[in-house]
C-alpha positions in Angstrom: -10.2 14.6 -42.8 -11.6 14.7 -39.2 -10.3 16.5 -36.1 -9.0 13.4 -34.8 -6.5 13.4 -37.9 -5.3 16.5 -38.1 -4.3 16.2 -34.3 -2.6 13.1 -35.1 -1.0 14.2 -38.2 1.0 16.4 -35.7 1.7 14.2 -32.5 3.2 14.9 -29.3 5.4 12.9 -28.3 5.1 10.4 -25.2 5.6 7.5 -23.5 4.6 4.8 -21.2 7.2 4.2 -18.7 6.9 0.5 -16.4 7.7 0.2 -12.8 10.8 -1.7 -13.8 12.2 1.0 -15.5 11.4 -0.4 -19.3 10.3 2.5 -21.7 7.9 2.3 -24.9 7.8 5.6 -27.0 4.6 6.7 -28.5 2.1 9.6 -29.3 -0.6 11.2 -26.8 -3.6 10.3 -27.4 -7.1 11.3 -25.7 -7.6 13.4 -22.6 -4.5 15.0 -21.0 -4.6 12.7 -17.5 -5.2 14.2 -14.4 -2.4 13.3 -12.4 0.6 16.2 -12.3 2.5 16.8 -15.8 -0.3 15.2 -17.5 0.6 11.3 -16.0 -1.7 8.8 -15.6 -0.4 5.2 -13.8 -2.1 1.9 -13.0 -1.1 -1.7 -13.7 -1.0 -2.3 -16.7 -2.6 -5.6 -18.7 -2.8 -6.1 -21.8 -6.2 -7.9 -24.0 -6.3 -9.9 -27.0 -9.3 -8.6 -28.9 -9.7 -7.7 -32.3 -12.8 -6.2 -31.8 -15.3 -4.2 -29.0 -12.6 -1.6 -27.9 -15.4 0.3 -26.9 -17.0 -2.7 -24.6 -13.7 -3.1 -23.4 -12.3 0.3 -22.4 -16.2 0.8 -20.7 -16.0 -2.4 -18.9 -15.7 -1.4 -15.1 -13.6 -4.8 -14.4 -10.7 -2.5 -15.9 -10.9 0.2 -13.1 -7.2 0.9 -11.9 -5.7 -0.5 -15.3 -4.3 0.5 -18.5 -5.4 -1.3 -21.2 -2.5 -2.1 -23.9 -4.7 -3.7 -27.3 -2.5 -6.5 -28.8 -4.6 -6.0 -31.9 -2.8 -3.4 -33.8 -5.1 -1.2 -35.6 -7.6 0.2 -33.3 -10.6 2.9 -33.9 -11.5 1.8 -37.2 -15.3 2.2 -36.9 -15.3 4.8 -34.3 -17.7 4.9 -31.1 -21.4 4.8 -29.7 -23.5 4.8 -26.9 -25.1 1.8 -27.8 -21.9 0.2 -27.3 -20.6 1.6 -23.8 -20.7 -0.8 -21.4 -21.2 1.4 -18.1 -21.9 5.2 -17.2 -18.3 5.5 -18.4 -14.8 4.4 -18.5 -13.4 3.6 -15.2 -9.9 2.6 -16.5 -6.5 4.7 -16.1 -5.5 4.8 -19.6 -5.3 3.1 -22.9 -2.3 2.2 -25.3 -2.7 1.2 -29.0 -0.5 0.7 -31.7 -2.5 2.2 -34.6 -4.9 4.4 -34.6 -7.6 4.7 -36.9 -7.1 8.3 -38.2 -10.9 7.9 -40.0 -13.9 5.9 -38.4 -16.1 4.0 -40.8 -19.3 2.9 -39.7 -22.7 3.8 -40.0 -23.5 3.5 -36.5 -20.5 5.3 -35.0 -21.0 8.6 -33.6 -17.6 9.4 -32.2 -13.8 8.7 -33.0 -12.0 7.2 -30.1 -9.5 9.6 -30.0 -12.4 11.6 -29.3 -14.5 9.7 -27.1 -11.2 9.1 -24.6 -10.8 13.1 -24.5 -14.3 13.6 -23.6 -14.3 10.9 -20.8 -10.7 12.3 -19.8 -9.1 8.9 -20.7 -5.3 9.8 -21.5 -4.0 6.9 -24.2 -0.2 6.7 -25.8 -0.6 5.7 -29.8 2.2 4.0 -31.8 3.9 1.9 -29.3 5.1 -1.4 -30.3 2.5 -3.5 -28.2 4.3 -7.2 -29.5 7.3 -6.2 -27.4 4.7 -4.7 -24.6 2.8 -7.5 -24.5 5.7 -9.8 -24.8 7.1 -7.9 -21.7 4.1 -8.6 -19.9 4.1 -11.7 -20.7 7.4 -12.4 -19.6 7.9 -10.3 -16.6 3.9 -10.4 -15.3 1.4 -7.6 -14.9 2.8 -4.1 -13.3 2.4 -0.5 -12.2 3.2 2.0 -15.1 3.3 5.6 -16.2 2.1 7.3 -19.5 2.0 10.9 -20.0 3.5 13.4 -22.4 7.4 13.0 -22.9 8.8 15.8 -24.7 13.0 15.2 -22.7 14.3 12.7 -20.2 13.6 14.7 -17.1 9.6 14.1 -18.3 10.6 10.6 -18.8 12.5 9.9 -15.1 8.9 11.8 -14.0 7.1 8.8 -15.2 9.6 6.3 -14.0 9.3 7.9 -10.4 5.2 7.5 -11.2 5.4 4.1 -12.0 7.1 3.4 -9.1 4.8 5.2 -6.7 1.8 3.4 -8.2 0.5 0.5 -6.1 -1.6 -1.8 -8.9 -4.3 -3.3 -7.8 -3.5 -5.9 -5.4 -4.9 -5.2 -1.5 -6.8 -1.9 -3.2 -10.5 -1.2 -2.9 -11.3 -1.0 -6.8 -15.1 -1.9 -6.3 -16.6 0.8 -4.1 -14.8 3.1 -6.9 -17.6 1.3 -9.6 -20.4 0.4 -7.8 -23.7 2.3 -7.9 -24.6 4.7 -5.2 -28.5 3.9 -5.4 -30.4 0.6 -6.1 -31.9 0.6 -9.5 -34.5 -1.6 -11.5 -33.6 -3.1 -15.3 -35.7 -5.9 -17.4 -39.3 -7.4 -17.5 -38.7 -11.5 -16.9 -40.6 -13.6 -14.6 -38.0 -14.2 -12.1 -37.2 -11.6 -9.3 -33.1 -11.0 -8.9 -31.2 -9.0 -7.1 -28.0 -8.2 -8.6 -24.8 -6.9 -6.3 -23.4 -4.6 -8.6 -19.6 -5.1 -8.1 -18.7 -3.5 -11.4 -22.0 -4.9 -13.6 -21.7 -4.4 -17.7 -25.2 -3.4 -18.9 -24.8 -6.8 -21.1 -25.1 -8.8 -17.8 -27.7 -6.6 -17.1 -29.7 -7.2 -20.7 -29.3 -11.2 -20.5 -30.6 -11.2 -17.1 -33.3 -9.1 -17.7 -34.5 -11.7 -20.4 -35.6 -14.2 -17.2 -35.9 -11.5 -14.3 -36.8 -8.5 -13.5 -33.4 -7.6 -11.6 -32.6 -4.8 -9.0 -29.1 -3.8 -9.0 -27.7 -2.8 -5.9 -24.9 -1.2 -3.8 -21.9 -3.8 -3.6 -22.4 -2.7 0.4 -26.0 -4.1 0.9 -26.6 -6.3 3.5 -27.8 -9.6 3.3 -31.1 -9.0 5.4 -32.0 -6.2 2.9 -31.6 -8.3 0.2 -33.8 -10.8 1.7 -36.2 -8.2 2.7 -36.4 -7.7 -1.4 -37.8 -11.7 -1.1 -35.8 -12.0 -4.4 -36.1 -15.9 -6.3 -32.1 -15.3 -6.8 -28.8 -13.3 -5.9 -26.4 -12.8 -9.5 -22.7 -11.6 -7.9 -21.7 -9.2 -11.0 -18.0 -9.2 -12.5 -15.5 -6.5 -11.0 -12.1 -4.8 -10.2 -9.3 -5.9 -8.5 -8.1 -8.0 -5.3 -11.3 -10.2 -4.1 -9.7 -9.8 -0.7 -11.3 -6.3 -0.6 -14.4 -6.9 -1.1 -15.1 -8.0 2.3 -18.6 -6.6 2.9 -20.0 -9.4 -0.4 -18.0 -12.2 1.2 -19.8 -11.4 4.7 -23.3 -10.9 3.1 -23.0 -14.2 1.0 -22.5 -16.0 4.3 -26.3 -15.3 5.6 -27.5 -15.5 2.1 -26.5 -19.0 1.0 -28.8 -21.7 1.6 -31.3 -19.1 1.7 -31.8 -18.0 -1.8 -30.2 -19.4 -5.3 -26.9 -17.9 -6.3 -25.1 -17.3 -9.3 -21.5 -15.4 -9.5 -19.2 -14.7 -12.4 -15.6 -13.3 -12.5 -15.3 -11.2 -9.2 -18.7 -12.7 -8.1 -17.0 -16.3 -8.3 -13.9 -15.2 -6.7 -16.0 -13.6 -3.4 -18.4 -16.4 -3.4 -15.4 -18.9 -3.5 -13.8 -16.9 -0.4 -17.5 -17.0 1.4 -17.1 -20.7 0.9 -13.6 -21.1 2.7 -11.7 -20.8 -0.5 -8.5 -19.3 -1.5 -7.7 -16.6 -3.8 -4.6 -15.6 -5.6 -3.3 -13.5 -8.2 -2.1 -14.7 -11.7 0.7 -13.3 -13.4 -0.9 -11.3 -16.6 -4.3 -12.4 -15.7 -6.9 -13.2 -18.7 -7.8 -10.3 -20.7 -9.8 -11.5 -24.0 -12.5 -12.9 -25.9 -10.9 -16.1 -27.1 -10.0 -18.2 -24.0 -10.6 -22.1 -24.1 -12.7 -23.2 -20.9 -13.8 -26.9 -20.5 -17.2 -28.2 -19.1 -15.8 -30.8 -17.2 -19.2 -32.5 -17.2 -19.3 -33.0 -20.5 -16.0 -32.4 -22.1 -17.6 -29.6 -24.1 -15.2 -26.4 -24.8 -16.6 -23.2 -24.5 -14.6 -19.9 -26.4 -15.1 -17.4 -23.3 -14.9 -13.7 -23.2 -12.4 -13.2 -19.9 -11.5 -10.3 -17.7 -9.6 -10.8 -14.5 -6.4 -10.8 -12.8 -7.0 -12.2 -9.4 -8.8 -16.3 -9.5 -9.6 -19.3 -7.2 -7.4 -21.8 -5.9 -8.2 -25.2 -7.8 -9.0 -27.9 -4.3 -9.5 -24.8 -2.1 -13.4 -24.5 -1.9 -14.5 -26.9 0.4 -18.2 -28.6 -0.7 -18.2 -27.5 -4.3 -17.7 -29.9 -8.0 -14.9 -28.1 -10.4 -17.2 -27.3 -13.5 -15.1 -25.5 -15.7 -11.1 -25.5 -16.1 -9.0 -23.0 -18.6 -6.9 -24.9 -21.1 -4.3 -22.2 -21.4 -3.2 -22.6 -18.0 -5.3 -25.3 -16.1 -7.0 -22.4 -13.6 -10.6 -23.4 -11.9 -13.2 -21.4 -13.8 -15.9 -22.9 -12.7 -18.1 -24.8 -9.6 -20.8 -25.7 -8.1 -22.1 -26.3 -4.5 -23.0 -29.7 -3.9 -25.2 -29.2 -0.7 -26.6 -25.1 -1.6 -27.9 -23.6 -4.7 -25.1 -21.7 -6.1 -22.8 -21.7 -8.8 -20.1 -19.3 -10.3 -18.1 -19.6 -13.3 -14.8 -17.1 -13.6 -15.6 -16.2 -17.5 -18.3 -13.0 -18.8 -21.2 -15.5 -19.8 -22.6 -12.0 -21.8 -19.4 -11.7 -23.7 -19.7 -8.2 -24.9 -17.2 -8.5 -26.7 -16.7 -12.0 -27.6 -18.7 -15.4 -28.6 -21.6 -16.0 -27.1 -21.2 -19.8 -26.4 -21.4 -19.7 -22.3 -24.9 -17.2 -22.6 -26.8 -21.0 -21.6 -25.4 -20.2 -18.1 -28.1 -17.5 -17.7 -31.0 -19.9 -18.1 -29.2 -22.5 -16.1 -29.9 -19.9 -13.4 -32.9 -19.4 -14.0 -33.9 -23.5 -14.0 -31.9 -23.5 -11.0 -34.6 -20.6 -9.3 -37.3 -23.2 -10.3 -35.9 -26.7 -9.2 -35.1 -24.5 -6.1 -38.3 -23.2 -5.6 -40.7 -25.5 -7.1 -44.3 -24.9 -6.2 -43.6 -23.0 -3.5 -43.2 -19.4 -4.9 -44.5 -17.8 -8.3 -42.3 -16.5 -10.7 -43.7 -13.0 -10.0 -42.4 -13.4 -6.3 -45.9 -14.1 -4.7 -45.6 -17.0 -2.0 -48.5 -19.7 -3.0 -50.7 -21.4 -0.9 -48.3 -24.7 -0.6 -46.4 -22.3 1.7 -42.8 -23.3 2.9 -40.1 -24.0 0.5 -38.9 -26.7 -1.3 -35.8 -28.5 -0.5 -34.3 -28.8 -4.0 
């Protein structure tokens, strides 16, 4: 028996406390948090995976969260770094019903119980997460509390915790997951430079199949991206209120028209702003790799891997075609500029975890990089002796 069981086979006791006072009892799990007593808050969402925990908890879209897993047994083949999605985890805390007390799997290097300790991820195990996520449902996303709760003054310290905690809306989550310094992935023809608003290293693999991409600052401005004489922009997936990423929205307004842009999740929520639209936030958000999203081109239904609370208003881009519309609840997912090159879709294209039907987007980008530029510009980036660009 590992470590990880024998902690478990003597839990201590606690609880995640919600802002509205509701309580679900549990066991500690992970990395004491770092707030006082032992709490850690943030809104908390819950995701419908069965599998890629790991991907999941790594994903920096989940910064200022706690992640509740509807799927109730969770840890069964452990961890590894060939899994994490980012440098580390950037949410607040994780809640699971069952914990694998064993990990089976020969590529697993770590438990999870493990792996949240090391990263100093505090978790609460053994909470009923139907009536959680039911509660969710029900009552939409909210601030919450979890921590150890050995009496009821510890619990009324979580309740006053909850209470305090803002959530995400109107908070600067992305300059919390951005990267400090510009850096270089893949070997394809294309040259893209990627604003890294909270970028999974799986966006980072399939675009590096048709570009060699630097990632940069989310706070780059738009004449040092075009200094880079990059064939395309890519606006990554991210945390939080769009609304506060204000610094992307600004740059996108010198950079469309002048280079070929492609957004997804966050990056089609800023772009849609840059555009004139309207963002709002839904009420549990979509959290999951098995979320129905039609091609309204073709009527074609795509199984998307989703991760985001905040979206689009549906009419409220000026200039732009509705591509893609979520059958759960009728929200935009999807459009395209009718008079620039650019196009967004509000789904993770990479999945990581989930089905891999929407990973056709990334070559759409990259035909999009060649209609746009024709003859007028090598993949390599050299200018050729046409000179001047095309006009597609």
């Amino acid at each position: 028996m590992t470590a990880a069981a024998d902690n478990l086979a003597a839990p201590a006791p606690g609880a995640l406390v919600l802002a509205d006072g509701t309580v679900f009892e549990g066991e500690t799990i992970g990395a004491p948090a770092p707030g006082p007593g032992g709490m850690a808050s943030g809104e908390v969402v819950f995701n419908t995976v069965m599998t890629g925990y790991q991907e999941v908890i790594t994903d920096p879209s989940y910064a200022g969260q706690i992640i509740a897993f509807t799927y109730p047994h969770i840890g069964n083949y452990g961890t590894t770094a060939a899994d994490a999605e980012s440098r580390r985890p950037y949410c607040r805390g994780v809640v699971v019903r069952d914990l694998a007390r064993r990990r089976s799997n020969w590529r697993s290097d770590s438990d999870l119980d493990a792996y949240l300790a090391r990263h100093g991820i505090a978790g609460i195990a053994g909470v009923d997460t139907r009536r959680l996520t039911r509660h969710v449902r029900d009552c939409g996303a909210m601030p919450g509390a979890l921590g150890p709760a050995p009496d009821d003054a510890a619990l009324a310290r979580l309740a006053a915790e909850a209470q305090a905690e803002p959530g995400t809306a109107g908070v600067d989550l992305v300059s919390e997951v951005t990267t400090a310094e510009p850096y270089t992935v893949g070997d394809g023809p294309w040259r893209v430079v990627a604003y890294d608003l909270g970028i999974k290293r799986a966006i980072t693999a399939n675009l590096g199949r048709i570009a060699t991409v630097e990632v940069v600052p989310a706070g780059t401005a738009a004449d040092e991206v075009l200094a880079r004489e990059p064939h395309g922009v890519f606006l990554s997936n991210g945390p939080g209120d769009p609304q506060m990423a204000g610094s992307v929205t600004t740059a996108l307004g010198d950079l469309l028209g002048e280079v070929p842009i492609f957004g997804i999740c966050l990056g089609q929520q800023v772009l849609g702003l840059a555009l004139g639209g309207r963002s709002y936030k839904l009420p549990f958000g979509h959290h999951g790799g098995n979320v129905p999203v039609r091609d309204e081109s073709t009527g074609r239904i795509e199984i998307t891997s989703q991760n985001h609370n905040f979206a689009i208003e549906s009419g409220s881009v000026p200039g732009v075609d509705e591509t893609h519309v979520c059958l759960n609840d009728g929200s935009l997912e999807g459009f395209a500029c009718r008079d620039v090159p650019a196009f967004a879709v509000q789904y993770h294209p990479e999945a990581s975890p989930g089905p891999h039907d929407s990973r056709y987007l990334f070559d759409r980008f990259a035909d999009l990089m060649s209609s746009y530029w024709g003859g007028t510009r090598r993949p390599n980036g050299t200018a050729s002796r046409l000179g001047g660009r095309a006009d597609g």
